[in-house]
ChimeraX commands (.cxc) that place a marker at each C-alpha (Angstrom):
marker #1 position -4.11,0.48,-13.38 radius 0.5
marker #1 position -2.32,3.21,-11.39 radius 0.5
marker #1 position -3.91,5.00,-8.53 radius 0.5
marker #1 position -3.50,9.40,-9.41 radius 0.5
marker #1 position -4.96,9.77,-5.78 radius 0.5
marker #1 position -5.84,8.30,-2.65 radius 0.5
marker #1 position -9.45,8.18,-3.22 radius 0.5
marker #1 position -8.49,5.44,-6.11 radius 0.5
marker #1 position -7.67,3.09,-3.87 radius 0.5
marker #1 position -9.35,-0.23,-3.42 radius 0.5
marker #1 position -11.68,0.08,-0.87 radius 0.5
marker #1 position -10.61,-2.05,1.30 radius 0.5
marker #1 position -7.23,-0.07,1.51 radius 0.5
marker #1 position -8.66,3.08,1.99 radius 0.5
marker #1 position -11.53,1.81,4.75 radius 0.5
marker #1 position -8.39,-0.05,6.81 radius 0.5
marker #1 position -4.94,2.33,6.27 radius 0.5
marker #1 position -4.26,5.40,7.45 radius 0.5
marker #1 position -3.50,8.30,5.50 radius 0.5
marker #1 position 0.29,8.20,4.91 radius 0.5
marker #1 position 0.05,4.13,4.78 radius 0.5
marker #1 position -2.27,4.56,1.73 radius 0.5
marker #1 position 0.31,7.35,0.32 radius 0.5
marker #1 position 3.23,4.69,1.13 radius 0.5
marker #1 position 0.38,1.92,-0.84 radius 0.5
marker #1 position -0.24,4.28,-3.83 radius 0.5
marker #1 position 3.40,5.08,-4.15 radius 0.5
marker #1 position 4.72,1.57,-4.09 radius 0.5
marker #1 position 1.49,-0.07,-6.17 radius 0.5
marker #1 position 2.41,2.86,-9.06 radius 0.5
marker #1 position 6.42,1.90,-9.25 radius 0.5
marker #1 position 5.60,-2.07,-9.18 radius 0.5
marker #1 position 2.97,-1.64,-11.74 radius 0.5
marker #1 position 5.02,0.42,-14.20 radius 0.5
marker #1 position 7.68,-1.78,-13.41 radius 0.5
marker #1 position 6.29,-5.32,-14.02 radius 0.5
marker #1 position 4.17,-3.82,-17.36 radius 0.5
marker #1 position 3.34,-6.52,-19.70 radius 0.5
marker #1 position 3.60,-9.39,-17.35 radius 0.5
marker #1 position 0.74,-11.47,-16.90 radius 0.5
marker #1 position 0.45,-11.24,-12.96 radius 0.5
marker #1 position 1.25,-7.53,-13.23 radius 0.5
marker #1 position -1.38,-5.74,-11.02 radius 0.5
marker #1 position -1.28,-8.97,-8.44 radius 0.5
marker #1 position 2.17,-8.43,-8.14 radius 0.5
marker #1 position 2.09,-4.27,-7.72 radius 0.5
marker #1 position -0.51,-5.00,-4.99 radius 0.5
marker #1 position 1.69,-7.72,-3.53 radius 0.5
marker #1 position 4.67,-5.18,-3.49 radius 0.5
marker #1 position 2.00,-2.39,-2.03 radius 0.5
marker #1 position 1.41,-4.39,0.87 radius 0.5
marker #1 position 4.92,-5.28,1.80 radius 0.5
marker #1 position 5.78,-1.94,1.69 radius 0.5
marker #1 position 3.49,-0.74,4.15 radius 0.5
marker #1 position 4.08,-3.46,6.19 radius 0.5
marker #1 position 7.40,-2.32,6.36 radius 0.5
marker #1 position 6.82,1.23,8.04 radius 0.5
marker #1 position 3.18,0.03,9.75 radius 0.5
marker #1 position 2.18,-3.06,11.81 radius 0.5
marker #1 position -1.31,-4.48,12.54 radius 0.5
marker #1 position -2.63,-4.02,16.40 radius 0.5
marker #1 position -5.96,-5.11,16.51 radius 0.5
marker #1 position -7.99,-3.36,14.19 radius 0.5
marker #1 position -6.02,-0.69,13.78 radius 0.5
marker #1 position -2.46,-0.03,11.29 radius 0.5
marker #1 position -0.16,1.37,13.71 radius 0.5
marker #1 position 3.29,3.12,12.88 radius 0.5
marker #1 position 6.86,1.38,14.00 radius 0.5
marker #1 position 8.42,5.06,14.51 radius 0.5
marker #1 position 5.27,5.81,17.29 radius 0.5
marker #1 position 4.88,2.65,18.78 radius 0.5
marker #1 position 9.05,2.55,19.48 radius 0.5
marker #1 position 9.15,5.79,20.96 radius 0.5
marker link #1:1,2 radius 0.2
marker link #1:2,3 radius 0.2
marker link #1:3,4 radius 0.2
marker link #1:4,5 radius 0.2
marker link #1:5,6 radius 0.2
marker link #1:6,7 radius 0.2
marker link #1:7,8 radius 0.2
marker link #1:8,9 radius 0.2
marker link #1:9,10 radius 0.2
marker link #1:10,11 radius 0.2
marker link #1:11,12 radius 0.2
marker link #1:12,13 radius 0.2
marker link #1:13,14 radius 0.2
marker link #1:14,15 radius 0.2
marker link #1:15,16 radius 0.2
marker link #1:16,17 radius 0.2
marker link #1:17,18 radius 0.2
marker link #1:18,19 radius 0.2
marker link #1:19,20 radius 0.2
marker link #1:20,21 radius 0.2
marker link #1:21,22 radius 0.2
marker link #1:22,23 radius 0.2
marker link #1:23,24 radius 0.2
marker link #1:24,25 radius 0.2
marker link #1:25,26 radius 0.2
marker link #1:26,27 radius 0.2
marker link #1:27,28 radius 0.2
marker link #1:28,29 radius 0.2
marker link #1:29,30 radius 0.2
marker link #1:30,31 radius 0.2
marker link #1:31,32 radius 0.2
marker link #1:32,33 radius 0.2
marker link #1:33,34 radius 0.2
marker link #1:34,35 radius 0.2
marker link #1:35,36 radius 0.2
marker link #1:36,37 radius 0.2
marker link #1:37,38 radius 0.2
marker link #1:38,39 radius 0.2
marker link #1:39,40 radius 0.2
marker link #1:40,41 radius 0.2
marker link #1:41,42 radius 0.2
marker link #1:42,43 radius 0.2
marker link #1:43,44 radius 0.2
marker link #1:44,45 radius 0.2
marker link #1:45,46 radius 0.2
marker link #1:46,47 radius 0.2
marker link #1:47,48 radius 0.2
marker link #1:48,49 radius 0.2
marker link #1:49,50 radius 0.2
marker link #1:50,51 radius 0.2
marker link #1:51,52 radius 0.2
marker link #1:52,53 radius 0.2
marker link #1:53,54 radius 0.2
marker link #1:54,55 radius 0.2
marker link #1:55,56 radius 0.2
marker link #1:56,57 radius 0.2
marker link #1:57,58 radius 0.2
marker link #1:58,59 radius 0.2
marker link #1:59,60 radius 0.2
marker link #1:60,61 radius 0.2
marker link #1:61,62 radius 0.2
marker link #1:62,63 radius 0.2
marker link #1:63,64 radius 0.2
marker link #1:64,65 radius 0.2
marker link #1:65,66 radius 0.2
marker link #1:66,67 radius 0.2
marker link #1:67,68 radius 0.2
marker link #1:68,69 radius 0.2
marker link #1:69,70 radius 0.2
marker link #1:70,71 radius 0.2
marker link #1:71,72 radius 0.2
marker link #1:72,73 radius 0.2
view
């Protein structure tokens, strides 16, 4: 199912990512989900894609999601 807002978001999302990671995670999720409809691994897959997408613009320091623009200044 598609997330409308951030708030949506599995818990576990919202309780570990920042704000713009879960906007990044909500984006990506919604596109992969609309875009794999009627396959049987659909929302597996959209959360698979979610992930790698914020991986791509955040990276895990400890505990914390951390941006690649900030920590390359």
């Amino acid at each position: 199912m598609p997330y409308s807002a951030n708030t949506d978001l599995p818990v576990p999302v919202r309780s570990h990512l920042p704000g713009h990671a879960q906007d990044i995670y909500r984006a990506a999720f919604n596109h992969a989900y609309a875009a794999h409809a009627g396959e049987v691994d659909q929302e597996k897959r959209a959360h698979m894609i979610a992930w790698a997408a914020v991986k791509r613009v955040y990276f895990k320091q400890g505990n914390s999601w951390v941006s690649r623009q900030s920590a390359a200044s």
